[in-house]
C-alpha positions as CSV (number, residue, x, y, z in Angstrom):
1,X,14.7,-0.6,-16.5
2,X,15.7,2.3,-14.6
3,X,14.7,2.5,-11.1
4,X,15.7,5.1,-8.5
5,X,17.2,4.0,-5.0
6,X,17.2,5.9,-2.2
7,X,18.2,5.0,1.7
8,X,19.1,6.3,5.2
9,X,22.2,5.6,7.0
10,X,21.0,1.9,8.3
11,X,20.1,1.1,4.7
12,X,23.4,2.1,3.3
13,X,25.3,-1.1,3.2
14,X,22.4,-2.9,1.8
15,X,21.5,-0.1,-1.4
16,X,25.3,-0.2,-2.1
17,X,25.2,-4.3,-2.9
18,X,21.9,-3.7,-4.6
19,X,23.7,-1.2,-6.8
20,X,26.2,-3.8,-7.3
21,X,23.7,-6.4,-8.2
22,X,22.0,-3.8,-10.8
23,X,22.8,-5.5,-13.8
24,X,21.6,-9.1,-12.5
25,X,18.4,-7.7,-12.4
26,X,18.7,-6.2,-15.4
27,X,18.3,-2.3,-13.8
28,X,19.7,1.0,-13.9
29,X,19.6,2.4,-10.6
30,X,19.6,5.8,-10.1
31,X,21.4,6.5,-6.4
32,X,19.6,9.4,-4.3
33,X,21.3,8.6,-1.6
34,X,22.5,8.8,1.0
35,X,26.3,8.0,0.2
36,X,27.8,7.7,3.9
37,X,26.7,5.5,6.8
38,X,27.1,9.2,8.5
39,X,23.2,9.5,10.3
40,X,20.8,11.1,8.4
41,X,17.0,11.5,8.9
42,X,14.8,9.2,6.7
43,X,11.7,11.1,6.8
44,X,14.4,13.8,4.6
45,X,15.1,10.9,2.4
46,X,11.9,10.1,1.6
47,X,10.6,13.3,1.0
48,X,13.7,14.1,-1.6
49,X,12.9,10.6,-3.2
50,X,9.2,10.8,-3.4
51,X,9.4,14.7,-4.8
52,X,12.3,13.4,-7.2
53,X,9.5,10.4,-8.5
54,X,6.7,12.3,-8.5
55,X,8.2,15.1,-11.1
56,X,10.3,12.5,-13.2
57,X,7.5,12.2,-15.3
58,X,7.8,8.5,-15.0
59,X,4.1,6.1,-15.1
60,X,3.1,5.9,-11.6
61,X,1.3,3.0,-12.4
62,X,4.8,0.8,-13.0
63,X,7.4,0.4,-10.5
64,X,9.8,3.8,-10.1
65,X,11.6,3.0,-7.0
66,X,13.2,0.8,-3.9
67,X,13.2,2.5,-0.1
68,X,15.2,1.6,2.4
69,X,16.0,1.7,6.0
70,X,16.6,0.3,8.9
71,X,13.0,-1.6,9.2
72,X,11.6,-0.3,6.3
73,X,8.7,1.3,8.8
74,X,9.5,4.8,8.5
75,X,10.2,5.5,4.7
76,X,7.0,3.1,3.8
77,X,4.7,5.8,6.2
78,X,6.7,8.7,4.7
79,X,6.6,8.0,1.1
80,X,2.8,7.3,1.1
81,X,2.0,10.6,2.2
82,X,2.8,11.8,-1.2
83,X,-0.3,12.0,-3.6
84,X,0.3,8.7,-6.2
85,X,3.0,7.3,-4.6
86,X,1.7,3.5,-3.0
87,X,4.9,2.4,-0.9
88,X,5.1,-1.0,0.2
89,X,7.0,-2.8,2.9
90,X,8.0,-6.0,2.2
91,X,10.0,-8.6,3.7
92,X,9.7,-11.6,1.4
93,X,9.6,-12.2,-1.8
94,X,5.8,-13.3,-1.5
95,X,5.0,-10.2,-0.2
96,X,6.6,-8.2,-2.5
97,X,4.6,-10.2,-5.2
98,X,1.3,-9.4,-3.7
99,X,2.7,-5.6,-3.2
100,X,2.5,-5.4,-7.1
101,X,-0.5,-7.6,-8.3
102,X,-3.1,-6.6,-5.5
103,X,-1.6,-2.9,-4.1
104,X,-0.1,-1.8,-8.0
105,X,3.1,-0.9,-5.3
106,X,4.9,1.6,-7.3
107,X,7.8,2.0,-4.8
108,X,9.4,-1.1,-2.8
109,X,10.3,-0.3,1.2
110,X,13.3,-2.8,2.3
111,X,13.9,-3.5,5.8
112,X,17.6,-3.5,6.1
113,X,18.0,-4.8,9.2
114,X,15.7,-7.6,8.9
115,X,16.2,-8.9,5.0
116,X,19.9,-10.3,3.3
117,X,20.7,-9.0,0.1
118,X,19.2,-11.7,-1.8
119,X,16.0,-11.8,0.0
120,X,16.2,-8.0,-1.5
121,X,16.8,-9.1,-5.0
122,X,14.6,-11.8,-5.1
123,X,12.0,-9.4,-3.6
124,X,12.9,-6.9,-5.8
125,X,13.2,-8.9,-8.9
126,X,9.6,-10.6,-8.4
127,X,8.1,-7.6,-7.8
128,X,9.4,-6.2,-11.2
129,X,8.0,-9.2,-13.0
130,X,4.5,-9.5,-11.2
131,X,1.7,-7.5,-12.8
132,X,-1.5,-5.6,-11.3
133,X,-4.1,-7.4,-11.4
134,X,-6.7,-4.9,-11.4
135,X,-10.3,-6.9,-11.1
136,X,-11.7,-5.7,-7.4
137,X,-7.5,-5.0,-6.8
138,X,-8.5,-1.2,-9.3
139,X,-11.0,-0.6,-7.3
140,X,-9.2,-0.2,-3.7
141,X,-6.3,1.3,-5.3
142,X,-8.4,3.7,-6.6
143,X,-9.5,4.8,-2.8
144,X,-6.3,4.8,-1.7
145,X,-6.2,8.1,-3.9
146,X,-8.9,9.7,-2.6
């Protein structure tokens, strides 16, 4: 599975070991950046990533992508203001679980300063496996679109 990745400066240590870890979970990682721990602005970031999702022609309704800075805050409330994207932050495993069967979360939103790097795979890998399941779930994620 190919997923694109995407962080600001706080997140940079973290996306790099999750690009290391890419084949453990069994992903392709495409890196948008940002390739420095020089400061950059995450609202930028997420814009960039969120225009690059949105136009990939990729199913919305799977997982496309992973977010990340320093709380995982600011890229979650600046990815979701793009029409189809649903951003989650998560911080557990559990979380991320019910990101993807009750919200259908399409892009994960990892809090680098508050999560190691295998509370990120674990989170990331669960999330991957977990499935939407729709019921009264399609319903709400159907108003989040309007």
């Amino acid at each position: 599975m190919e997923l694109y990745l995407a962080t600001d400066h706080a997140g940079f240590e973290l996306k790099e070991a999750l690009k290391a870890s890419a084949e453990e979970l069994g992903l392709r990682f495409v890196d948008l950046g940002t390739h420095s721990l020089d400061s950059v602005h995450y609202p930028k970031i997420a814009k960039q990533f969120s225009e690059t999702v949105i136009s990939s022609g990729k199913d919305l309704s799977n997982p496309c992508g992973v977010l990340i800075c320093g709380s995982g805050i600011g890229v979650s409330i600046a990815a979701n203001r793009f029409p189809k994207i649903r951003a989650a932050l998560v911080w557990t495993p559990e979380v991320a679980k019910l990101a993807r069967e009750h919200n259908n979360a399409n892009v994960l939103c990892l809090p680098a300063r508050f999560m190691s790097i295998e509370e990120a795979k674990a989170s990331i890998k669960i999330w991957l496996d977990s499935k939407f399941v729709g019921g009264r779930h399609a319903d709400r994620v159907e108003m989040l679109g309007q």
